[in-house]
N, C-alpha and C positions, 0 to 999 in steps of 0.2 A: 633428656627432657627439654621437650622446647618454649620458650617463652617471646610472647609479642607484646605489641602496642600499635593504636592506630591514632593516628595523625593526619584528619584536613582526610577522611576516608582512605588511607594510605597504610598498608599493615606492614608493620615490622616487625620481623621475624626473626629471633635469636635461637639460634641449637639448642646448644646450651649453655651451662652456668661459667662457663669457661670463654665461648664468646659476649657471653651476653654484658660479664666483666669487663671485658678488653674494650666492648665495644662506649661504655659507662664513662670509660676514665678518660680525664682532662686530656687534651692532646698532648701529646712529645712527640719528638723527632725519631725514639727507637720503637717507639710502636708502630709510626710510619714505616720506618724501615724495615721491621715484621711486618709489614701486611695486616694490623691486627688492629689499626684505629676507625672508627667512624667514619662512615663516606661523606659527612657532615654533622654542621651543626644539629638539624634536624633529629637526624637520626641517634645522635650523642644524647640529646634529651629526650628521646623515646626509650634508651638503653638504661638510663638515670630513672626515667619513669618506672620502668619495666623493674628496675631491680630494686626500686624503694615497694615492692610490693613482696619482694619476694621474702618466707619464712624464716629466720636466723635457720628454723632445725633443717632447711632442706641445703644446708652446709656441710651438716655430719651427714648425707648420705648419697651425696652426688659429689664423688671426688676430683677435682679439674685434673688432676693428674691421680693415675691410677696406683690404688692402695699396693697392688700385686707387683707393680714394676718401680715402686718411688720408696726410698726408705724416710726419707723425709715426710710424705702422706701416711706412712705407718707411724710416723713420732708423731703427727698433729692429732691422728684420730685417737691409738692406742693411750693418751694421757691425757685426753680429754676432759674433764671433769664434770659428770653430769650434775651432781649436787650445786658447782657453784653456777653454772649455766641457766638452773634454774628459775631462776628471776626475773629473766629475759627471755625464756625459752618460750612464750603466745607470741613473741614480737617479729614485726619484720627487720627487714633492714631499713626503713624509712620512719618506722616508730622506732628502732635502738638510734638512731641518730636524735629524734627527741627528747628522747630517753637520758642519753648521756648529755646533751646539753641544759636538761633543768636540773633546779636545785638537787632535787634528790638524790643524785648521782654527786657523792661529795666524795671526798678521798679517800674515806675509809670502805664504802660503798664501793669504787673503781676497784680499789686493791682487793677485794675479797673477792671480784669476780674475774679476775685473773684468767687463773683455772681453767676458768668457762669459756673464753674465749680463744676461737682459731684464728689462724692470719687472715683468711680467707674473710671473714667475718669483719676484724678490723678494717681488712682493705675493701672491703665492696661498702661499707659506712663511711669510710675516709672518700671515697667519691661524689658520696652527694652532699658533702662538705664546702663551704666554702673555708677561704683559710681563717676568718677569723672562727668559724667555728671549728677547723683542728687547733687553732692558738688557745680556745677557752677551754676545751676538752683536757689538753696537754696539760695546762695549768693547774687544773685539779688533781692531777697522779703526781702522785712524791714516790720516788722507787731509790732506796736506800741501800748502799752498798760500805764494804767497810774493807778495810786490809792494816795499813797503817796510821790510817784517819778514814775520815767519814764524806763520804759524796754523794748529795743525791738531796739533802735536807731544806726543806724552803727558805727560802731568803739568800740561799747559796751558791755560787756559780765559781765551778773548778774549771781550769787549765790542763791540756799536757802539752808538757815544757818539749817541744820537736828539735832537738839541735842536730838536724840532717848535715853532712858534711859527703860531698860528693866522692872521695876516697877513703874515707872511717878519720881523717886526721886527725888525731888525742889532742892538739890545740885549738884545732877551729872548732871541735867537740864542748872541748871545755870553756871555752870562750864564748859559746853558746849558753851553756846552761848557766854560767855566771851571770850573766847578762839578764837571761829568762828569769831566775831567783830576784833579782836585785828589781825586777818589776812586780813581784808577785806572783807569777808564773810557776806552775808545777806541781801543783794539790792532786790532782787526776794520775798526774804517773809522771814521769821524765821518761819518753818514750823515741827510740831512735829508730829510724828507717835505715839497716844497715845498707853499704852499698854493696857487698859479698855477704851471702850465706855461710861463707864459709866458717866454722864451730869457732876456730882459734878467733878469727878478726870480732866477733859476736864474745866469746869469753871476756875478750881486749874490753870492749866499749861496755859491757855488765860492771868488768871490773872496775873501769872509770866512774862511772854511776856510784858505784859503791861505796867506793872509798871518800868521794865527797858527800854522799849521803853519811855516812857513820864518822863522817869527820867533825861536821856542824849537826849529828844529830836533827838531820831533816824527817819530818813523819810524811813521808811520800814512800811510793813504788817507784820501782823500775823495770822496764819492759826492752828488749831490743827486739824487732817486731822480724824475724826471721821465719823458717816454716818451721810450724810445727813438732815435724820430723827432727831439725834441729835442734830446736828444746829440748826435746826428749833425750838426744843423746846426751847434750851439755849439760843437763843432770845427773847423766851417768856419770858424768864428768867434778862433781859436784862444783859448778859455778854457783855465784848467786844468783838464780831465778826466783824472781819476786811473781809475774805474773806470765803465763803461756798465753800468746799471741797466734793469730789464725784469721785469715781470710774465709769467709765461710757464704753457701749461697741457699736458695731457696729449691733446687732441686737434687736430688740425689748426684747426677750425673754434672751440674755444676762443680759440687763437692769433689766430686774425682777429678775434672778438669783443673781443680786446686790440688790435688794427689792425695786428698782425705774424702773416709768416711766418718759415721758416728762413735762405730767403734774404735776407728784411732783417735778422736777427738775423747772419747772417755779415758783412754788408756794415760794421755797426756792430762787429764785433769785430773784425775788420782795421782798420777808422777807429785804434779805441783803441788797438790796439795799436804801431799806428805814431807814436803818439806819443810812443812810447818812455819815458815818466815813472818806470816802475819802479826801482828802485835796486836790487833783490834779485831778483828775480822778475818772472816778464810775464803771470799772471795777473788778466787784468783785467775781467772780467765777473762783476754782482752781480744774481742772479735772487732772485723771491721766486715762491712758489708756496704751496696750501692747498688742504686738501681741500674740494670744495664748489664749485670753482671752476666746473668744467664744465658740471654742475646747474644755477648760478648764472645761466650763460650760456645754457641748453639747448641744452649741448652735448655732453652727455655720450655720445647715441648707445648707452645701456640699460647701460654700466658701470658697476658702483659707483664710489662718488664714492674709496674708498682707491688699487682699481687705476688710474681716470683720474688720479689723482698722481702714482703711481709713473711710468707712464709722459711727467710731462712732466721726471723726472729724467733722462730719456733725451735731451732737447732740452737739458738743462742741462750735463748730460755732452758735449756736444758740442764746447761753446764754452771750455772750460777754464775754468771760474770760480775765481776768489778765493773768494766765498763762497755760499753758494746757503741761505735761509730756508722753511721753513714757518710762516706766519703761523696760527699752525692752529686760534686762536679767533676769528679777526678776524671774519670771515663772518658768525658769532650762531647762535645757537641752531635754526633751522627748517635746521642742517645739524652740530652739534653740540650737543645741547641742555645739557649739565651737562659738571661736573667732570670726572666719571666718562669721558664720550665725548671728550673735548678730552684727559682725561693718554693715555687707547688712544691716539688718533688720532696725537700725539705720536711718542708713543713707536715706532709703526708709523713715520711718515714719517721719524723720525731714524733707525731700523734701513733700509728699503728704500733711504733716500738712501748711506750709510755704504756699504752692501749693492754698490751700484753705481759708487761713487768718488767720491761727491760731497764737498766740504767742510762738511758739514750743520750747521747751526745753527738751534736755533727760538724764535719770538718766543715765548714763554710769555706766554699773552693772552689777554684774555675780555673781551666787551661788557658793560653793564651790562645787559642783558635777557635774559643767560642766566642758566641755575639753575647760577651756580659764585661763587666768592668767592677771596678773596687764600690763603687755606688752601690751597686745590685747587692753587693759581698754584704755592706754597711747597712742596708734596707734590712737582709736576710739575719743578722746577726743579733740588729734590736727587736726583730719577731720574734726570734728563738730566743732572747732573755725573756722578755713579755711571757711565753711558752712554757717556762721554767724547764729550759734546756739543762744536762746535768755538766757537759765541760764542750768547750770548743778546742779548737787548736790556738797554741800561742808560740811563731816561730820570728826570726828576726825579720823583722819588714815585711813581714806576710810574704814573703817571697822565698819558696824553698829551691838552695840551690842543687839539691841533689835529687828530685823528683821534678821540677822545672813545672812548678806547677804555684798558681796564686792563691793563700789561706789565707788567715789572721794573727794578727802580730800582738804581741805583749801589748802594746799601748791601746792594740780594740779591745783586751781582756777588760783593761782599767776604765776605757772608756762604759763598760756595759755597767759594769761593776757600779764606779760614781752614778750613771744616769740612774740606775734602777735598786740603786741601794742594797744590791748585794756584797757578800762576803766571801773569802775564799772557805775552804771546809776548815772547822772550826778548829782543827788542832794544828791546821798548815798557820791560818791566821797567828794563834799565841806565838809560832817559828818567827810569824815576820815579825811581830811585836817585839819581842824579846830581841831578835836581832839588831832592831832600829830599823829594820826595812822599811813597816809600817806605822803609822801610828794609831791610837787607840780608836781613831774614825776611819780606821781605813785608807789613808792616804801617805802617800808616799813623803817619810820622815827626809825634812832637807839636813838633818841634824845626823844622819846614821851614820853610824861605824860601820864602814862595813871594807875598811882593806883587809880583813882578816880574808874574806870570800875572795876578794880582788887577788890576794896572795896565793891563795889556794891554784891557782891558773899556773905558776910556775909548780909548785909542786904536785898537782896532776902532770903534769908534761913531763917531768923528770922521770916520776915512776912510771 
């Protein structure tokens, strides 16, 4: 189907709903790089034009990638929910944007229409967005998740404690997450970036996790963010897995470029779940996703790189996750080149994930070869509180030295925390309390006890 606009006597003409997308969204650097951005401003707001007119329903029947060849386009339509779509089913995409930004669209109203909504649908409304209205949209969805404590609940803003260590080192591991705890850091999950796959060195760093979890009685997860495939064995194995980890994308053939499908993504969420470890909750799947991913892969199949995200929200959505990340400067600059493209990008991927139910949280991050700096980090970090983001990263100095890449550090947790009068998730909180970590305002007790954690660091190392 083809869709126009005319401008100053001048017709522009869109295929279809697939460029007429690409041709819609804010500029980036990887949509340049696919051939697939706007020959201009002009024409960017005739593409904006064109598609604030277009029908939410003419989403369920024009598939940008095709039902027959994408199993991913078979999950968005096959689970569809036509009862809760309802509601908004007369609307375009230029009235669902009005729509969710007035009152009437309150929190209980966003969550019940869940269901109803496709990625495709999020992301062609997250366009004619400006940010402060994906910040107010965001702000309204509360999406609640649970395993060992609770993430997700307004007023609250969770961490995961990242102590990456460039060889797996059991010291500089633990020396991390002591460190991370003793700020407040770790409600989200204690979450390590192994540097081998390999099942034994991954058992090793669970093990570590564990033992100082069950030692101080922490109400946290633990995740060691390996493939998939790997999980599943070291189950077999019976390690402690708290949560299966998976890189996940928005097209089928993405998916395989990561060596998964759906069905191995199910087979790995029943594993975990059978494990039964939750104490509060059985959400146990921790996806990361980023725009650029598809591209990256060339996989994208002529989508822009925003809608091929949204859409692997739909794969995410699937498996009930705890937590779900947009890493969304990791990738570098030939797909977000500056500041500027990395806070949109953001801010788009926290509103479309929120948008569709996810527990969204984003790494606030940048490589050292983009055009951004710790400013831009710091801008993006107090938007996504504002936002009611569910956790960021909290690594030491915001500086990871085993992925060589710039996040947020324990002390920007505390900083968002005091400006905005959040809490860590309420049963991590009573941990710090009770410890002397924190005190009963939330602020770091100058009075704590806490060699006992301090000690802990030689006896992880021993064992």
């Amino acid at each position: 189907m083809a869709y126009q606009h005319t401008i100053k006597n001048k017709v522009y003409r869109f295929n279809s709903l697939k460029i007429l997308l690409a041709k819609a969204t804010p500029y980036r650097s990887g949509d340049a790089l696919a051939g697939l951005v706007a020959d201009g401003y002009e024409e960017r707001i005739a593409a904006q034009i064109t598609l604030a007119d277009v029908p939410l329903k003419v989403f369920l029947n024009e598939a940008i990638i095709p039902y027959e060849t994408d199993e991913v386009t078979r999950l968005i339509i096959d689970d569809h929910n036509t009862k809760a779509f309802y509601p908004i089913s007369h609307l375009t995409v230029g009235e669902f944007r009005d729509w969710l930004l007035a009152d009437e669209a309150d929190t209980t109203t966003l969550a019940s229409l869940v269901p109803g909504v496709t990625p495709e649908m999020a992301a062609a409304v997250s366009k004619l967005m400006r940010n402060q209205d994906l910040i107010a949209v965001a702000r309204k969805c509360e999406v609640v998740t649970r395993f060992r404590n609770t993430i997700g609940l307004h007023g609250h803003f969770s961490t995961r404690l990242q102590p990456n260590h460039p060889t797996d080192d059991a010291k500089g591991v633990a020396a991390s997450m002591i460190d991370g705890l003793l700020y407040g850091s770790g409600d989200a999950v204690i979450g390590i970036n192994p540097a081998t796959d390999n099942p034994a060195a991954v058992i090793q760093l669970l093990n570590l996790i564990d033992t100082l979890r069950q030692q101080f009685d922490i109400p946290t997860q633990s995740c060691v963010l390996c493939h998939l495939t790997t999980t599943l064995q070291i189950i077999n194995s019976n390690a402690p897995v708290d949560l299966t980890f998976q890189s996940i994308g928005g097209t089928e053939q993405t998916n395989a470029s990561f060596g998964i499908n759906l069905a191995l993504v199910e087979e790995a969420y029943q594993a975990t779940l059978s494990l039964k470890r939750g104490t509060i909750g059985n959400n146990v799947m921790y996806f990361e996703t980023g725009q650029g991913s598809s591209l990256s892969a060339n996989s994208h199949h002529g989508v822009d790189q925003q809608t091929c995200e949204a859409r692997a929200y739909a794969v995410a959505r699937k498996f009930n996750p705890l937590l779900v990340n947009t890493v969304v400067g990791f990738i570098g600059p030939e797909y977000l080149f500056d500041g500027k493209q990395i806070i949109r990008a953001a801010l788009e991927d926290h509103f479309c994930g929120k948008l569709l139910g996810l527990p969204m949280g984003v790494d606030v991050c940048y490589t050292n070869h983009a055009d951004a700096d710790q400013d831009d980090m710091d801008n993006l970090l107090t938007l996504l509180g504002v936002a009611g983001c569910n956790f960021v990263m909290g690594i030491p100095g915001s500086d990871d030295i085993m992925l060589n890449y710039q996040s947020t550090s324990f002390h920007d947790a505390l900083y968002l925390r005091k400006l905005l009068g959040l809490k860590p998730a309420p049963e991590f909180e009573q941990w710090l309390i009770k410890q002397g970590i924190f005190d009963e305002h939330g602020t770091i007790s100058h009075q704590h006890n806490t060699h006992k954690l301090l000690n802990a660091n030689n006896d992880l190392w021993t064992k």
